[in-house]
Each structure stands twice: as structure tokens, then as C-alpha cells.
C-alpha positions as CSV (number, residue, x, y, z in Angstrom):
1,X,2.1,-11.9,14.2
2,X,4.0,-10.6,11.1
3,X,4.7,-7.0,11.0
4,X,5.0,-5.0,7.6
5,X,6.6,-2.0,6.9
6,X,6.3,0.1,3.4
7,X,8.3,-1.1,0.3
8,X,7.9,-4.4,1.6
9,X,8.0,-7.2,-0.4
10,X,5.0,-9.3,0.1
11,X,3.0,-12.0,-1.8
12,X,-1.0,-11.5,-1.8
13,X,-3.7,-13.5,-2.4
14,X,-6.1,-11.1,-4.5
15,X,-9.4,-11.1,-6.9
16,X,-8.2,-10.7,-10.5
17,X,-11.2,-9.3,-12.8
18,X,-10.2,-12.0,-15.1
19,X,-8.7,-15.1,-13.1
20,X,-10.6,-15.5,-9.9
21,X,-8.5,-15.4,-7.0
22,X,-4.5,-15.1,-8.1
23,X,-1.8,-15.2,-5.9
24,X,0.9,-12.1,-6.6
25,X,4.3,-12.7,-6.2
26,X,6.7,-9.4,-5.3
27,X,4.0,-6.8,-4.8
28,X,5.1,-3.5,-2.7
29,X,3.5,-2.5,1.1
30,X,2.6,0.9,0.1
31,X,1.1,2.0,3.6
32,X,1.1,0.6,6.7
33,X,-1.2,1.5,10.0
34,X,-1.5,0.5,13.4
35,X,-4.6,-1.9,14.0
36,X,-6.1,-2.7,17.3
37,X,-7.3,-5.8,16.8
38,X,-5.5,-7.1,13.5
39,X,-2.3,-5.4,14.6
40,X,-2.0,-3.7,11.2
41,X,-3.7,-2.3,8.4
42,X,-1.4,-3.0,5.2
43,X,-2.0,-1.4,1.8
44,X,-0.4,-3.2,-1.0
45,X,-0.1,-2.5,-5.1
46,X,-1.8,-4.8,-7.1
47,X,-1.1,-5.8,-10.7
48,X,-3.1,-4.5,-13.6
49,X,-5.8,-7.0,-13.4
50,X,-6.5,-6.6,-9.8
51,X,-10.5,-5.3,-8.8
52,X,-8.8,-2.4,-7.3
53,X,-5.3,-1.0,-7.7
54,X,-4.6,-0.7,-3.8
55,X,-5.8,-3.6,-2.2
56,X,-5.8,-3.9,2.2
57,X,-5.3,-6.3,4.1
58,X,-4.7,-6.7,8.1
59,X,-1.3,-8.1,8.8
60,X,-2.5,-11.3,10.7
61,X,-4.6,-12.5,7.3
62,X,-3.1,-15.4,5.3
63,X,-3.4,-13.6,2.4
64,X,-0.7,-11.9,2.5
65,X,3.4,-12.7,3.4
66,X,6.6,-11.5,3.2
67,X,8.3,-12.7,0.3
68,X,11.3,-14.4,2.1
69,X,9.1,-15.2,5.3
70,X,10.1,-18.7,4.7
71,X,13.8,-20.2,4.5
72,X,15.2,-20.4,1.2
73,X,15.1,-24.2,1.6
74,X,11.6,-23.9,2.0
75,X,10.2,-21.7,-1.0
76,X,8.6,-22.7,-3.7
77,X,9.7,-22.8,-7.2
78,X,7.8,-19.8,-8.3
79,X,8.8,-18.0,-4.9
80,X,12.6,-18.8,-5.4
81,X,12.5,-17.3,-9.2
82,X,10.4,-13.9,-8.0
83,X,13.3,-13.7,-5.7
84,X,16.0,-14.0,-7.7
85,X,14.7,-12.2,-10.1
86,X,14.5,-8.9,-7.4
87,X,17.8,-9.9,-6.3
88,X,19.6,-9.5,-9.8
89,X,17.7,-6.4,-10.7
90,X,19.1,-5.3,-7.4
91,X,22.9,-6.3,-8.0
92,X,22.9,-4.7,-11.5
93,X,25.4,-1.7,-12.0
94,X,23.4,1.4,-12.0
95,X,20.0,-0.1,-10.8
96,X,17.6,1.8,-8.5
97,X,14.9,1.1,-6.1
98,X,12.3,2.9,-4.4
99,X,13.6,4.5,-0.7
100,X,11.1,6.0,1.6
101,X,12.2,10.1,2.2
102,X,10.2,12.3,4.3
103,X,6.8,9.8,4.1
104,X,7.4,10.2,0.6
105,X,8.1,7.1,-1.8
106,X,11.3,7.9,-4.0
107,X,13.6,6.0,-7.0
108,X,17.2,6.3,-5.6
109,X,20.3,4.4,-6.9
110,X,21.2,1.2,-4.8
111,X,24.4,1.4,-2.5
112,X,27.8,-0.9,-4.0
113,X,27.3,-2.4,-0.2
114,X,23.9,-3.0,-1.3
115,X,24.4,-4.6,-4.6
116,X,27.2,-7.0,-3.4
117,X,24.7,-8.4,-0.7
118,X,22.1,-8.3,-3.6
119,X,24.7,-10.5,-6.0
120,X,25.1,-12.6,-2.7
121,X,21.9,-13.2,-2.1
122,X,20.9,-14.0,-6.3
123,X,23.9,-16.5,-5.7
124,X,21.5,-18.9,-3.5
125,X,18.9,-18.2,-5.1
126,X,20.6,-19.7,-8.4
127,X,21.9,-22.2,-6.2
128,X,18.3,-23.3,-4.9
129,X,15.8,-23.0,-8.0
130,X,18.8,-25.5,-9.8
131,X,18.0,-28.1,-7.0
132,X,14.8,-27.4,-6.6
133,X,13.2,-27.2,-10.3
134,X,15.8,-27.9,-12.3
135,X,13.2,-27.0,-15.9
136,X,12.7,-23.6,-14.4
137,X,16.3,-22.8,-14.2
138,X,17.1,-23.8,-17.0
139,X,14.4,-22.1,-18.8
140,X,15.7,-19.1,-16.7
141,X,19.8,-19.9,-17.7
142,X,18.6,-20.0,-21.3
143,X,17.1,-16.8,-21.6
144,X,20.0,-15.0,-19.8
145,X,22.1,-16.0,-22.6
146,X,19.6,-15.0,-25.3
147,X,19.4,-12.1,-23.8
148,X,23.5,-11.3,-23.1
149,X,23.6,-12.9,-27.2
150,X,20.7,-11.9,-29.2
């Protein structure tokens, strides 16, 4: 049974008030507790459209995962993009991310040990979303260089 912890990175299945059922990509555990039967309660964010802005979920549902529960061979298109996308933001000089202190959820600036793993790690994603949908990375190369050269 998967076990969650908060900050998390997880994707959820979720009722939109205007799509139906969605699937989120790179939503946050906010709160986590012990469940007898489920093994855990998980609380996660949900996005603006979401029926409620805090949605649960019990950690043995399948509507909900850890973003990298699966190999990187294995992800999806949309799965490897999400994650190189938190991987960059991650490696960038100066960038921040929330740490847990005292129960309490904080912005803190990211460690230089934890930006080189973080550049490492956007390295195979870049590597994978290439071979694995070769449109989408290039539609993600593209706009890098717009953006670096507007």
C-alpha cells in the first residue's frame, strides 16, 4: 500500500465543476492521517476548478499516486512533462519550495545539493519526453527559446 507524506507530489483523479472527472497532475499532500482500514487519510490541493479546494482521499484509492510512482521509462507523456517541469523550477538559481517547519507549511530556498540533483533529474526527463513524444518536446524546446529570446 502506498504511503504519502505532506508536500508530496501526487496526481488525483477529481470532479471539476466544469469538466467532469479530471485527472491533476503535480498537486501537493497537504495532510496526512493514520487510517485503520485504508491505511491513510490524505488531503490534497486541488486546482481552481475543483468542487472543493481540499479534496480526501484514503491512500489505497486509485485515484490518487505519487507523481514518480512509476519508472521514468514507464510515464506517460503528460507525466514526464509535469515532471520536468517541477524538476527545472527546482534546479533554477534562487528557486524555492515549500518545507514543512514545526507542522507548519513554509517557502524556503532550495539547497545547491538540491538543485544539482534537481538539474540531474530534469536531464532524464529531457532525455525521456524526446523519445517518448517527440511533438511535445519540441513544443516544450521551442518555447524555452522564446522565452530565453523574446
Amino acid at each position: 500500500m502506498p504511503s504519502y507524506k505532506p508536500l508530496d507530489r501526487v496526481s488525483v483523479l477529481y470532479r471539476s465543476t466544469t469538466h467532469g472527472t479530471v485527472l491533476a497532475l503535480g498537486q501537493r499532500v497537504e495532510k496526512v492521517e493514520p487510517h485503520e482500514r485504508h491505511g491513510q487519510r490524505v488531503w490534497v490541493s486541488m486546482p481552481d476548478d475543483a468542487a472543493e479546494p481540499l479534496a480526501g482521499y484514503y491512500a489505497d484509492s486509485d485515484h490518487i499516486e505519487h507523481m514518480e510512482a512509476d519508472p521514468i521509462a514507464w510515464q506517460s507523456p503528460g507525466y514526464l512533462y509535469t515532471n520536468l517541469m517541477w524538476w527545472l523550477k527546482v534546479a533554477a538559481n534562487g528557486s524555492t519550495g515549500p518545507r514543512l517547519v514545526d507542522g507548519h507549511i513554509v517557502e524556503a530556498p532550495h539547497t545547491d545539493k538540491e538543485r544539482v540533483g534537481a538539474a540531474f533529474r530534469a536531464s532524464l526527463y529531457i532525455y525521456a519526453l524526446r523519445h517518448a513524444d517527440p511533438r511535445l518536446f519540441a513544443r516544450w524546446e521551442a518555447s524555452e527559446i522564446e522565452a530565453a529570446h523574446p
